[in-house]
C-alpha positions as CSV (number, residue, x, y, z in Angstrom):
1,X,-7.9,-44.4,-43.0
2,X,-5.8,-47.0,-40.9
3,X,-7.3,-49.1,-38.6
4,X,-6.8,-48.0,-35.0
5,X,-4.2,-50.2,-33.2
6,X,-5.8,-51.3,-29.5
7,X,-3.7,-52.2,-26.9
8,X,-2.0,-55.7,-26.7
9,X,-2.7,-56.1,-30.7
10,X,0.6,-57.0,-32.2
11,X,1.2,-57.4,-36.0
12,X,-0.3,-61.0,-36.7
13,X,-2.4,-61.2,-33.4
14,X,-5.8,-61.6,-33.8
15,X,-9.1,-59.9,-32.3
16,X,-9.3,-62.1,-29.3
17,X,-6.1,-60.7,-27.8
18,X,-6.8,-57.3,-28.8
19,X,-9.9,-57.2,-27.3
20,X,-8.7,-58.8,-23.7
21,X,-8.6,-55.1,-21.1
22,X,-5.4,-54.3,-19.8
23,X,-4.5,-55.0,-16.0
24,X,-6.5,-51.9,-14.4
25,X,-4.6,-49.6,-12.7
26,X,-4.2,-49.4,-8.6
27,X,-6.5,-47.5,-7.0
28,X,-5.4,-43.9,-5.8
29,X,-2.9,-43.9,-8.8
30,X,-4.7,-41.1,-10.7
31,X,-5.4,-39.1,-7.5
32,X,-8.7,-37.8,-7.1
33,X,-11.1,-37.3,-9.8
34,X,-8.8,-37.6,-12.5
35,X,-7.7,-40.9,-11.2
36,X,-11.0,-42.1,-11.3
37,X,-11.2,-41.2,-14.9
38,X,-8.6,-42.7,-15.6
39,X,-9.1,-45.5,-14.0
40,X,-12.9,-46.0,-15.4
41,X,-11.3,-45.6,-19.4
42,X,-8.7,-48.2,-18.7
43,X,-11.1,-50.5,-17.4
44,X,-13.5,-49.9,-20.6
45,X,-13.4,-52.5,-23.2
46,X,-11.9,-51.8,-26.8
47,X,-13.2,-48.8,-28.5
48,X,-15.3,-47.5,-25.8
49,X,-12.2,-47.8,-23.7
50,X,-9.9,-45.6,-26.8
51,X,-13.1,-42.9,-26.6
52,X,-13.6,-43.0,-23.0
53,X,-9.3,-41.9,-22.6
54,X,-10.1,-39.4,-25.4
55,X,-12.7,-37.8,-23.4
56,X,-10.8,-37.8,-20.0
57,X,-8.0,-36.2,-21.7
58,X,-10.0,-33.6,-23.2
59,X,-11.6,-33.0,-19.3
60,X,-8.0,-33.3,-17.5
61,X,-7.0,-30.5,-20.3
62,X,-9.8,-28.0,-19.5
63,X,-9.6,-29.1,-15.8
64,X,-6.0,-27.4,-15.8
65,X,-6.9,-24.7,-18.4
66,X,-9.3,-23.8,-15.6
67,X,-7.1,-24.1,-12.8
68,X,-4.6,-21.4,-14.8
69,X,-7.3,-18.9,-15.4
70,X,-8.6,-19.5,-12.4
71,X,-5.2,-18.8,-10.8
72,X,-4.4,-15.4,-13.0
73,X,-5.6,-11.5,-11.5
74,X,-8.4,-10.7,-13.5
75,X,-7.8,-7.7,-15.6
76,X,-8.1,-4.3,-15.0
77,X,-11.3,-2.8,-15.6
78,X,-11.5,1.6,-15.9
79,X,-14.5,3.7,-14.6
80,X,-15.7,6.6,-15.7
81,X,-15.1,9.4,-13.6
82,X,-17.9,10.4,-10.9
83,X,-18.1,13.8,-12.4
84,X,-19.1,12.5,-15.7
85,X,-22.3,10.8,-14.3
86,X,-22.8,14.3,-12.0
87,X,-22.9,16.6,-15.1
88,X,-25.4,14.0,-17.1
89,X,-27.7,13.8,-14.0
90,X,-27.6,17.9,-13.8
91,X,-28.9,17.8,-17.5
92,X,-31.6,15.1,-16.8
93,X,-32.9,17.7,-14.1
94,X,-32.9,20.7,-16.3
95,X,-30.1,22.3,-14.2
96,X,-29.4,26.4,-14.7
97,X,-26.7,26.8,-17.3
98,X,-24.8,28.3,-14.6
99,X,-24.2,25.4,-12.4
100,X,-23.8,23.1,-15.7
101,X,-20.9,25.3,-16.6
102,X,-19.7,24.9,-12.7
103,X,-20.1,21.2,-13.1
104,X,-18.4,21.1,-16.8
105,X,-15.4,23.0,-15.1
106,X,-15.3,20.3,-12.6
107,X,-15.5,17.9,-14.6
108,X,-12.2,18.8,-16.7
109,X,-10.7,19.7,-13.6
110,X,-11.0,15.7,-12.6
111,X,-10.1,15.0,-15.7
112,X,-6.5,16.7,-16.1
113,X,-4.6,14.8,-13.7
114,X,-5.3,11.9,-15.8
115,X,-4.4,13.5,-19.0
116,X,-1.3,14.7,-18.0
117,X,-0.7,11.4,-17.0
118,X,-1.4,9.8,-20.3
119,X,0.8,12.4,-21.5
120,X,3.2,11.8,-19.9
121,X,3.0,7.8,-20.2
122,X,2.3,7.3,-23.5
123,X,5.5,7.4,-25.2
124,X,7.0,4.9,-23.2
125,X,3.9,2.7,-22.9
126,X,3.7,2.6,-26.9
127,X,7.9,1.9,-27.3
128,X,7.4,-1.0,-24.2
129,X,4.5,-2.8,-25.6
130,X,6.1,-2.6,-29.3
131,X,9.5,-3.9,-27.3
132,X,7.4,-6.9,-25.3
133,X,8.1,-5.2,-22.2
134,X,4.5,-5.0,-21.6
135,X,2.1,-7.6,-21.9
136,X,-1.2,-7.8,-23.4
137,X,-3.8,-6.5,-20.5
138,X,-1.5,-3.8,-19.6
139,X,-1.5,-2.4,-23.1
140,X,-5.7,-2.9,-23.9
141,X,-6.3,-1.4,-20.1
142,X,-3.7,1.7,-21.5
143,X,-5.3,1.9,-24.3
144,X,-9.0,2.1,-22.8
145,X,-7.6,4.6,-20.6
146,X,-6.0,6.7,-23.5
147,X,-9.2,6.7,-25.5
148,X,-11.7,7.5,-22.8
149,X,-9.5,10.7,-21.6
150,X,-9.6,11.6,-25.2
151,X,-13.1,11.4,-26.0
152,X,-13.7,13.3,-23.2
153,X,-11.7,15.7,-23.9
154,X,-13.4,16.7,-27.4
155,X,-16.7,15.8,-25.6
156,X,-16.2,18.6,-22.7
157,X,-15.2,20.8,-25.5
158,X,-18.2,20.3,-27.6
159,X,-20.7,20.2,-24.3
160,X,-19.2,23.6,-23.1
161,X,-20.0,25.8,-26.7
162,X,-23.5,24.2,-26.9
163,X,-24.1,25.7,-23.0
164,X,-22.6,29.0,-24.2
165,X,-20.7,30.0,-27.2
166,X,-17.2,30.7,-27.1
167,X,-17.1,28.7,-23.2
168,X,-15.8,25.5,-25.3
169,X,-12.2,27.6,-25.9
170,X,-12.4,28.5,-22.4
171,X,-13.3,25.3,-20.5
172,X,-9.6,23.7,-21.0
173,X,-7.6,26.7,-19.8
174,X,-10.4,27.4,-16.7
175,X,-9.7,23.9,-15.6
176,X,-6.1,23.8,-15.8
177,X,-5.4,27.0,-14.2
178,X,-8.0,25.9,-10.8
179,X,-6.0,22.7,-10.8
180,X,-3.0,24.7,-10.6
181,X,-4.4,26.7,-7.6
182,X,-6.0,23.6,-6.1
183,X,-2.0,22.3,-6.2
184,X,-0.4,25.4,-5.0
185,X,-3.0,25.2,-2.1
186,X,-2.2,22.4,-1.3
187,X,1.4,22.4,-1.3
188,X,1.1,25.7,0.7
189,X,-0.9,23.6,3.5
190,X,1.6,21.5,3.7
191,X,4.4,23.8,4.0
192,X,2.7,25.6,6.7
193,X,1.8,21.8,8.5
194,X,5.4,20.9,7.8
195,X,6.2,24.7,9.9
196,X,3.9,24.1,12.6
197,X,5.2,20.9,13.1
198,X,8.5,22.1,13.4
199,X,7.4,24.7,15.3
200,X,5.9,22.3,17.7
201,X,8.8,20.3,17.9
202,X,11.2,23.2,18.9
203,X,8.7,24.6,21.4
204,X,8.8,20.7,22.6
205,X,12.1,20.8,22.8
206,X,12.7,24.0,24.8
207,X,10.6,22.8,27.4
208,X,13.0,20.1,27.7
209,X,16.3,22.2,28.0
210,X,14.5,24.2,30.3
211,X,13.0,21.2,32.3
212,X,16.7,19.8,31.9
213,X,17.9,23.2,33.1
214,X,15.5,23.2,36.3
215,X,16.4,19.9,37.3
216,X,19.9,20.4,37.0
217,X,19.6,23.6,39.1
218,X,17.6,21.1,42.0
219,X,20.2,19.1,42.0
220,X,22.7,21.7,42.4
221,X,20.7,23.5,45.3
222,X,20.3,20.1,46.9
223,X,24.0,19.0,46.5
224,X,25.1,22.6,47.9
225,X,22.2,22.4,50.9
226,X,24.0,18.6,51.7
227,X,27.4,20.1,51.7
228,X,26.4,23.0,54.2
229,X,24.9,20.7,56.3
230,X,27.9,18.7,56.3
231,X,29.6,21.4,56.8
232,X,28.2,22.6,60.0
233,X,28.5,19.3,61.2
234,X,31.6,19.3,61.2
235,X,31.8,22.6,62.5
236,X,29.6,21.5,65.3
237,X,32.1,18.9,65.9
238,X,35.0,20.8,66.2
239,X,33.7,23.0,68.7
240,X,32.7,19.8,70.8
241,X,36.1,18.7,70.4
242,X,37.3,22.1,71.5
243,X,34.9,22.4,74.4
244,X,36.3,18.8,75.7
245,X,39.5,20.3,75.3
246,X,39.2,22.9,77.1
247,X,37.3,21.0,79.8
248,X,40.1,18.0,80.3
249,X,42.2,21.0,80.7
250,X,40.3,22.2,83.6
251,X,40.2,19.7,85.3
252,X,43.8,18.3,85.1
253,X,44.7,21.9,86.5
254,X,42.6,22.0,89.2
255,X,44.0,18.4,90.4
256,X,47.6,19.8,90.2
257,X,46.5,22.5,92.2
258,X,44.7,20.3,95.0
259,X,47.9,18.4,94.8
260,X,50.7,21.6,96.2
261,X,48.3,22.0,98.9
């Protein structure tokens, strides 16, 4: 192996010159801890300075291998569904087979949403991993997902004939046709919300056109009161006007009259 090569060592120098350190770096150049390092292996004499830069390296490299990690979401984990704990803790109790077929049923019903959705999904899941579209913790937490909604499947399926035979054919079909209901409910509610609402909002809005209507009315019997009153004001003064009239004219006869006598 060739001898290692220290700094300041040229071809024909000799081990006096190779061994003098290097000028030591400022301080603060490194920054923080990893100046410090660097600092202290620079400032280390010949060899135990060469394995002192080796071993800062390797600690500056897993410093910022940590900060990465550190700095990524941590992957998805799945959970069991509730239901699946719920039916085991009904068999540790020595439930009735009646309510362990209730809580089977419930427990596929939980179930089919996400089947359907792996269904659904797992064409295109399997064509955008295979097209690096996807990356590598999307695919495994897909995958988990995939193969727990399959196990249970077959697992319900067996559980259900071993609580009564024949129920394991029947379990699947049960479950998907309450889900169904449980949908059509729903969507039902909402219709009827969605009507009420509307409903509400057109009663709302009659009481404004009529409000609208009342005050417009106000005004108009207000407006039409002002305008009387106006009216028999001037009224008022007309007949002042004619009673002056008539009283000038009175009077200016009466002075002619005082006047041939």
């Amino acid at each position: 192996r060739a001898p290692v090569r220290l700094a300041g060592m040229e071809d024909g120098g000799d081990a006096s010159s190779a061994s003098s350190p290097p000028p030591p770096l400022p301080r603060g150049s490194g920054g923080g801890v990893v100046g410090a390092v660097l600092g202290a292996a620079v400032e280390a004499p010949g060899l135990v300075g060469v394995l002192v830069l080796l071993v800062a390296a390797a600690a500056i490299l897993g410093y910022m291998q940590w900060r990465q990690w550190r700095g990524r979401p941590r992957p998805r984990v799945f959970q069991p569904l509730p239901t699946r704990a719920a039916f085991y803790a009904m068999v540790e109790k020595g439930a009735p087979t009646m309510e362990l077929q209730r809580a089977l049923v419930r427990r596929a019903m939980e179930l089919v949403p996400l089947l359907q959705e792996v269904q659904n999904r797992n064409r295109s899941t399997t064509l955008a991993f295979r097209k690096g579209q996807m990356d590598e913790a999307a695919w495994k937490f897909f995958k988990t997902v995939r193969g727990y909604v399959e196990s249970e499947v077959h697992t319900i399926v067996e559980e259900a004939e071993e609580l009564e035979e024949g129920f394991g054919q029947k379990v699947w079909p049960i479950a998907h046709q309450l889900v169904r209901a449980q949908i059509a409910q729903a969507e039902q509610q909402r219709q009827e919300q969605d009507m009420t609402a509307q409903q509400r909002a057109r009663a709302r809005e009659e009481r404004m056109r009529e409000q609208a209507k009342a005050q417009e009315r106000a005004t108009a019997e207000a407006r039409a009161r002002a305008t009387a009153r106006e009216l028999e004001a001037a009224a008022d003064a007309e007949e002042a006007r004619k009673a002056a009239r008539k009283a000038g004219a009175g009077s200016a006869a009466g002075k002619k009259k005082k006047k041939k006598r």
